[in-house]
Structure formats: C-alpha cells, structure tokens
N, C-alpha and C positions, 0 to 999 in steps of 0.2 A: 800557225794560222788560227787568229779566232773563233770563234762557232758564235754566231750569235744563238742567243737562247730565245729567242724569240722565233726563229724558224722552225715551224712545223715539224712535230717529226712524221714518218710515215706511220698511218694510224695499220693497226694489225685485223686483218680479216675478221667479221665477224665469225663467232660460233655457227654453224649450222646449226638447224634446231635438229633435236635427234629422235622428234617423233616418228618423222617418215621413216630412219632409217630404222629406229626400232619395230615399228610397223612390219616392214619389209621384212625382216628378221622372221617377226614372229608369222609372217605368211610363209616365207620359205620352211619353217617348221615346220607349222601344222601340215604344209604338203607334202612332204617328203618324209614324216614321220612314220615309224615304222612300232612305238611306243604303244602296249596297250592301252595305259591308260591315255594318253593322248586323243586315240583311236577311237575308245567309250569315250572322252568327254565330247568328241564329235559328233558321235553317232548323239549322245544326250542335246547338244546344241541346238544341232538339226533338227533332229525330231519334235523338240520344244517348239521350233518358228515354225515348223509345219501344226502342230496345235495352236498356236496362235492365230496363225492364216484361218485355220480349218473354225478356230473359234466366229473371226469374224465374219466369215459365211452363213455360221449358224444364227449370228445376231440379227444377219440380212434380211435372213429367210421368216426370222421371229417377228423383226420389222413389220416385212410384209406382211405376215398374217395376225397382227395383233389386230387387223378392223378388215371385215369384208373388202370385197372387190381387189384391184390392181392399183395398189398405190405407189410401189418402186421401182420392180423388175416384173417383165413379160413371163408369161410361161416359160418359154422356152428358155428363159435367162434362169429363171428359177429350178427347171432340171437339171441348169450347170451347175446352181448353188446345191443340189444335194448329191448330186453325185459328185462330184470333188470334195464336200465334207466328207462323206460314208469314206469316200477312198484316202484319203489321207487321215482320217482318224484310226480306221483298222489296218490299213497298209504302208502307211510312211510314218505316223506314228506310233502307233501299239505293237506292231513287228519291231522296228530300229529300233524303240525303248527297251523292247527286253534286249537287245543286241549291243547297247549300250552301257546297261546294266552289267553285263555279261561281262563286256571287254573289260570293263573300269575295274570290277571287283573279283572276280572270278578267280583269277590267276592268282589276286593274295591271299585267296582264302583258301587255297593247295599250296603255298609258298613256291611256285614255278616263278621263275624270272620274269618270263614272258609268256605267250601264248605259242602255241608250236609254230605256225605258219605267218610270222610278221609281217613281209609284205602280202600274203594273200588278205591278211587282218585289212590292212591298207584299199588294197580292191577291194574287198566288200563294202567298205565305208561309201567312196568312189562311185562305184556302181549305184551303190542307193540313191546316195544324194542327185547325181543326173537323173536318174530315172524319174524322180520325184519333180525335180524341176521339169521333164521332158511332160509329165501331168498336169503340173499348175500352168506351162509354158501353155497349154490349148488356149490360156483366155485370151490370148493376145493373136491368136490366127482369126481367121476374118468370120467363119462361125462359131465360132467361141468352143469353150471347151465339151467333154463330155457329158452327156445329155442322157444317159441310156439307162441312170442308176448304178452307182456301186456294185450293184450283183450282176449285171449288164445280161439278165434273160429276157427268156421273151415275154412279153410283146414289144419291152420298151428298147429292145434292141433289132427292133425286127426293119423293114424297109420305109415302114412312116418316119421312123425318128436316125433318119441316116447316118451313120458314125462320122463322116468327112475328117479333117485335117486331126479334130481336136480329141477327137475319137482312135483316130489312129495312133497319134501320141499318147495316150492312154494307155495303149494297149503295150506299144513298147517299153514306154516308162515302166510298167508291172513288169513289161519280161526281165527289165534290167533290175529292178528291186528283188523280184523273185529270187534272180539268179546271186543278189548278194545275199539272201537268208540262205541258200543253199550251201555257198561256200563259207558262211558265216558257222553253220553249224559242223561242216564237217570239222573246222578249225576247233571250236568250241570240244566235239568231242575224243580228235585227238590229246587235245591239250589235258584233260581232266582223267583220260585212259593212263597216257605217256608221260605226263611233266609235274604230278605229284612229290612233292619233299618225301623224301624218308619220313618213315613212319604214317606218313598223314593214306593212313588206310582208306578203303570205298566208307564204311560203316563209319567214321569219324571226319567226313566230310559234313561241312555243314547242310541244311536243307534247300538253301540259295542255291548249291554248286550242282546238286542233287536233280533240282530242278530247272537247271541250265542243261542239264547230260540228259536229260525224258524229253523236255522239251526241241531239243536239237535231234534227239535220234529219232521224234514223230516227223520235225519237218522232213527230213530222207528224203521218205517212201510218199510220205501224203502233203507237202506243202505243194501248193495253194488249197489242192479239192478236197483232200479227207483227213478227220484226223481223231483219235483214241475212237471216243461211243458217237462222236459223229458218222460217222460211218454208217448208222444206222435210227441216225434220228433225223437227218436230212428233211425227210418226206412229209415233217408236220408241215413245214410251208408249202404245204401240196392238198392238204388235208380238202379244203372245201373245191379242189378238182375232181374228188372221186374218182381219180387215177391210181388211185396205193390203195395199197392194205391198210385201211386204218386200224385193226386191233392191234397187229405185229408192232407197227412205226407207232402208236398211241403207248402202248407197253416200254416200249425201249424208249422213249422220249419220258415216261413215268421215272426208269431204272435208273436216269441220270441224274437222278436226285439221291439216289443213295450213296455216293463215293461224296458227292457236297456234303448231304447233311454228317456224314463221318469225320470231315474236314471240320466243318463244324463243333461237334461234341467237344476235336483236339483240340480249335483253339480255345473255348471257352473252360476247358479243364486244366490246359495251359495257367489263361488266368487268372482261374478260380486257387490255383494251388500256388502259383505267382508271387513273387513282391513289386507292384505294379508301383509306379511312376511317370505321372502325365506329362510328360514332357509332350512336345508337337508331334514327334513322330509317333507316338501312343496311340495322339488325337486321330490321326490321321485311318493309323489300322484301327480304331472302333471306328473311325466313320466309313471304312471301308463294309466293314461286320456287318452293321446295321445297315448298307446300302443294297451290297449283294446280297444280301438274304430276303431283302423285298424285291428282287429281282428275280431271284430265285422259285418264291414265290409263285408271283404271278404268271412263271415259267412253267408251274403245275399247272394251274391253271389251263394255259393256251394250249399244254398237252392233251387234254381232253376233248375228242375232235367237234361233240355238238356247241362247246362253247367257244372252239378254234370257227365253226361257220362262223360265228356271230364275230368276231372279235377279230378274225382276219381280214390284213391291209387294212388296218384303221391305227388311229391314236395308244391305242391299248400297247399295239404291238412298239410301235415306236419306243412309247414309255417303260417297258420292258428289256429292250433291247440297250437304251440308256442306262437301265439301274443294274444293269447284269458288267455292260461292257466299261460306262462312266467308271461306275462304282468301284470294279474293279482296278484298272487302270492309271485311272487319273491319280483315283487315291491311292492307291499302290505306290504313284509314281515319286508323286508329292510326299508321302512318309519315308521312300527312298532318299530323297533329294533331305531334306533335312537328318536323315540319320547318318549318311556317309560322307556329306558336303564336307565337312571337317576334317575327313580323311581325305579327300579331293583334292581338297584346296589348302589346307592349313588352318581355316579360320571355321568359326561356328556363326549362325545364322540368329540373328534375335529371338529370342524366344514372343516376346511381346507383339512382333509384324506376323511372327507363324502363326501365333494363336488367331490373331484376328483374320489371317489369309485362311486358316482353317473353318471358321465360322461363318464368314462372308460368302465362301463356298459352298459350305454344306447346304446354307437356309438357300442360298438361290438356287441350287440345286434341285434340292425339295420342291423350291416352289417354282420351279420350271418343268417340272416333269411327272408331280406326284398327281397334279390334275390333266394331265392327257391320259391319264388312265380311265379318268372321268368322259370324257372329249370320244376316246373310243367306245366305249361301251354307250355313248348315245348316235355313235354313227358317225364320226367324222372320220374319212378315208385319211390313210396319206398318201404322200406325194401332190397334194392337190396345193396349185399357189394359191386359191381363191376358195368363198366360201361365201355364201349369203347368209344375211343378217336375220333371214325370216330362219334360219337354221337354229340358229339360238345357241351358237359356239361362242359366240363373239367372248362374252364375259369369260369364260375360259381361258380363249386363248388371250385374253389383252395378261391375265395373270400371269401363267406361263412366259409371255415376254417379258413383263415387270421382273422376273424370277430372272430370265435368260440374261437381261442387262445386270442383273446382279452378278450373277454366273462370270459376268466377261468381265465387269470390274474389279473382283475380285484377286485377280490373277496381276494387281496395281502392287497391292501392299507386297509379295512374295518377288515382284520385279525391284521395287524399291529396296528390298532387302538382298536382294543377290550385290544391287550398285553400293548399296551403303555399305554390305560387311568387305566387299572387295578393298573398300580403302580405311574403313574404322572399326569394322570387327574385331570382335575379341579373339587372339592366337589362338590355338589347339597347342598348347605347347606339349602336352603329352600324348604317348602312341594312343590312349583309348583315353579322349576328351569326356568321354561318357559315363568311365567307373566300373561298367558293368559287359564291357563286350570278352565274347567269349571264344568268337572263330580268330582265323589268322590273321586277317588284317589290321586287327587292332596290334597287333603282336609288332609293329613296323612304322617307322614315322609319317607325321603326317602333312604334306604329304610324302607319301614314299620316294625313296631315291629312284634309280634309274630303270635300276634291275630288283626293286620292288625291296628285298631286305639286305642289309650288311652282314648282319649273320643269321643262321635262320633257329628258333629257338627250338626245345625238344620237345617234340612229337609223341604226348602219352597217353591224348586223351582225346575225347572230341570238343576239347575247349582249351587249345594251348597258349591263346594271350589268357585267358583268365588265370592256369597253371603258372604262367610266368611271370605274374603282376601278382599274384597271392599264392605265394609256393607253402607258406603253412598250414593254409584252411586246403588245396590243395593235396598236401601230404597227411592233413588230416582227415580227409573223404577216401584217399585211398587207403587207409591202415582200418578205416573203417568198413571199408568195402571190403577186404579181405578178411 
C-alpha cells in the first residue's frame, strides 16, 4: 500500500523548557544542602538583601529629614524605620556576615573537608533566615513593626510605645537568630579544635581562622549582652544619668583604645614593610583604615564624660557609631567579597566596576556622615523624625542625604558586576587567581570540589599554597632560616 507523502506526519512534542526544572533542581539544593560552602554562600546572600532592605530604610529616613517638618512618614512609622535598620544592620547583618565568612572559607583554610556538624551548619542558616523575616515580617501586621529602638530600653520601650504584634516578632525573631549564632559558633569551634589537616598546627593557622575561634568562644558565655572590654564600658551610655561611676567606666572606655591603637601600629607596619598592590580589595582595607580610625577617634572623645553631657543622644553619637560599625563592616565585607569571589565562584569580578563601587562609596560615605558630627555638636537629638528650620540643621542635614543617596547608589555598579562576571567574567583558571595568596585555600581549585581538596598539599609552614606554588624561594627561606 501506498503512503501518500503528502500526509502529515505526527509532529513530536515540543521540548519542555528546562528553566523551571532546573530552578527546581537548584531549590532542592540549596535546601537540603548540608555543604559548607553552600551554607556561607547563603548565609552571605542573605545577609546582603537584609543590607539592602536595611539600606533603603535608611534612605527613607534621610528623605525625610533632608527638610524640616513631616513630609513622608509619621512618627511613629519613622521609629519603625530606625529600629529595623539598627536591628538588621547589627543583627541580621553584621552577625550572619561573619557567619558567612566563616562557613564559606574557614574550613579551607585548615584543609577539613567540611565543618564538623553539617546538618547543624544547615539549622543555623535556617534559623537566621526565619528569624529575620519573623523581624521584617512586623511591617505587614496591622501596627506595623517595632517601634522601641534597636537597643529596646527604656523609656522607649516602656508602656507609651507598646510592643504589640510587631514587637513581639521582633523579639522572637532575635531569639531564633541568637540561637543560630549560638550553634553557629559551637560548630565553628569544634571544627577548627577537631578537623585541622596534619600538620596545619594552632600557630600556623591563618589570622581569619584565628579570629573565627575568639570570636565564637566570646559568643558562648556573652552573645547578645557582653562581650571581651565591653563588659565594662557598657555605662558611657549612661554617663549623663549620673547613675555610674563615671571615673571607673570613663577609664575603662579610655583603655579600649589601647588593644586598637596596637592593631593599628600592626597593620601599618604590615604595609610599611609590604609589597603592596592596589588592587580593589587593597582599596577597600585602606578605606576601612581610614574609616575606623575616625571612628575610633571620636570614640575618645565621647569617653570623656563632660563632653559625653554635651554630645549624648544627638548626631555626634549616631556619626560615630557609623564610622566605627560602617567602616568596619561594610568595608570589611566588600574587600572580602572581591578577594575570595574567585575562589567562590570561579570567576573574578572587574576590576574597573570595583574601583568605581569603591569610590562611589567611600565619598558618599564621607559625605553622609562626616557632617552629623557637626549636626551633633550644635544639638540635634536623634531619633527625632522632625526638626525646625529656625534650628538651622536644615543645610546639614539636605548634605548628609545628598551623601546617603550616594551611599545607596553606589552599591548599582558592584550589583552590575556580580550579573555581568556571572555570565562574561574572566575564569579563575588557577587555584590562586591572585599570585600572591599564602593560607590553604588558594592551595585548592577554584571553585573547590566537593570535599573542598583532592589531595591535601604539605603542611610546613603558616603559608602552604604559597610553599606549594614556589617550592624554591620556599626551600630557599627555609635553608635560610636555619
């Protein structure tokens, strides 16, 4: 029998498209993963869109007071914009960041596979993230979120400003955050005690690892309320109550400038004897240098209690408390984020979008914050949303916002450069993209396999990728040394 060729044949099902399923894929991943580094790049995600958020709050709040009176949000809306900034920049950010940090790189820089407790790694993560959303979740209950200040004492937590719905989420949200820095850290310092490579001794531990294991064995005993010389510097935000001993708590708030300014000496002896190279992440620890040390500063300063009268609960303190915690932090985070991204991810980050994301930030930085130092010292409170024009803030504060939209914009060029190296970047095609890295992680590809190294290299020094990428200026420092 014939066929005629003219008859249709049956056409064959199209393709699915295989977004969703790969979607899908990578959602079952990331939840069920039990991967350190997975674990840090989550905790790092997160903590990013929670500064994000936390940014555009602060631009709200800049908004409204760039000109006297109430021109966006109420009082009362405006106590939710600073207490959900203060709580999400110190507690869902600047806690999960270092926790981030931790998970992502920690473990290759003792050559351990993993971290000792994988799925507790997992609930930690877990726990933050709800907690966090259980926080931000108050704006959407019918009195909106909490109102009471970040530090939640009194007065402003007292019965005028009632906690209700969003308040009480708050409070559980921190207990679930809390309790992931808790288990976060006992993890952390099993792992760095117990899961060390042969050879890789305490004393030839890098200084990152060093300060993962101090900084997890303060949370213990003191996370949330105390912690190292806090402990006993608490009481200058008390000073103009005349409730403390002001010489004791004015002396000991003095003495915490001596362990910094030591810190100090080291790094600048560092790069005084150094062979320094500007790359972004350079840029980033000098703009840290010069940030926290005017922060620093001005931290002697308010130690001193007749000038803590004058300067407490005003602008001064705000602008202080930014260039100490900013300064730290952000640019910390940011010279991380460009110096390990390569090991992350595979790929390296423009140099040309960092340099400008570095600049862009620093100047609006500056110029958001170096004049409420000014702002303070002529008397302007904070926490106030509102402010009269016969006060003579005004021109200040319109600067300060002109600075703080910098600030937010800023943070365009370093987003455009995460989307563009993800799909045009240049490979990392070697384990140390950089030349010059000296702990274990460069020692391993990038990014690492599963269980972190294929084989683990040898352990003789406190710089084993730099030994194992230049074994004869290596053999020639040790024939020298001996």
């Amino acid at each position: 029998m014939a066929v005629d060729s003219r008859t249709p044949r049956p056409r064959e099902a199209p393709a699915r498209p295989r977004t969703n399923r790969t979607l899908g894929r990578a959602l079952v991943r990331w939840t069920t993963t039990t991967d350190h580094k997975v674990v840090g790049n989550l905790y790092l995600t997160t903590a990013f869109c929670f500064f994000l958020f936390a940014g555009l709050l602060a631009m709200l709040m800049r908004a409204e007071l760039a000109r006297p009176g109430l021109q966006l949000v109420t009082s009362h809306q405006y106590n939710q914009l600073f207490t959900v900034h203060g709580t999400i920049m110190m507690l869902l950010f600047a806690t999960p960041l270092f926790a981030g940090f931790a998970d992502a790189i920690m473990p290759l820089q003792i050559g351990a596979p993993d971290v000792a407790f994988p799925r507790l790694n997992a609930l930690s993560y877990w726990l933050y993230l709800f907690g966090g959303l259980m926080v931000v979740g108050g704006f959407l209950t019918p009195g909106g979120a909490a109102a009471f200040g970040w530090f939640a004492y009194a007065p402003l937590n007292g019965p005028v400003f009632s906690p209700g719905t969003g308040g009480d989420l708050w409070t559980m949200g921190l207990v679930l955050s809390g309790v992931s820095t808790t288990l976060g850290a006992v993890n952390f310092i099993t792992t760095i005690l117990c899961l060390r490579a042969p050879g890789m001794t305490m004393f030839r531990m890098p200084i990152f690892t060093w300060n993962v294991l101090f900084t997890s064995i303060l949370v213990l005993p003191a996370f949330p309320v105390l912690t190292m010389l806090s402990a006993v510097v608490w009481a200058h935000h008390m000073f103009a109550t005349g409730a403390v001993l002001l010489p004791f708590f004015s002396l000991m708030s003095f003495l915490i400038a001596v362990p910094t300014g030591v810190k100090f000496f080291n790094w600048i002896g560092t790069m005084t004897k150094g062979s320094l190279s500007f790359e972004t992440p350079m840029l980033w620890s000098c703009g840290f240098l010069v940030t926290f040390l005017l922060g620093g500063l001005s931290g002697v300063l308010i130690a001193s209690p007749p000038l803590d009268f004058h300067l407490t609960d005003s602008y001064f303190i705000v602008a202080h408390l930014h260039y100490v915690l900013f300064g730290t932090v952000v640019f910390a985070m940011f010279g991380g984020f460009y110096f390990w991204w390569p090991k992350l991810t595979g790929r390296m980050l423009d140099e040309r979008l960092g340099r400008m994301h570095f600049w862009t930030l620093f100047v609006g930085f500056q110029t958001t914050f170096l004049v409420q130092h000014w702002l303070g010292e002529q008397g302007m409170p904070r926490r106030y949303a509102d402010y009269l024009a016969a006060d003579g803030f005004t021109l200040l504060n319109t600067i300060s916002s002109l600075g703080a939209f910098l600030l937010g914009l800023s943070t365009l060029p370093f987003l455009y450069n995460v989307w563009h190296t993800r799909r045009h970047g240049r490979v990392a095609h070697q384990d140390d993209p950089w030349g010059y890295g000296r702990s274990l992680e460069w020692a391993t590809s990038s990014p690492p396999p599963r269980h972190n190294f294929h084989a683990l290299p040898r352990i003789r020094s406190e710089s084993p990728a730099f030994d194992l990428h230049h074994p004869d200026i290596s053999r020639h420092d040790q024939r020298h040394t001996q």
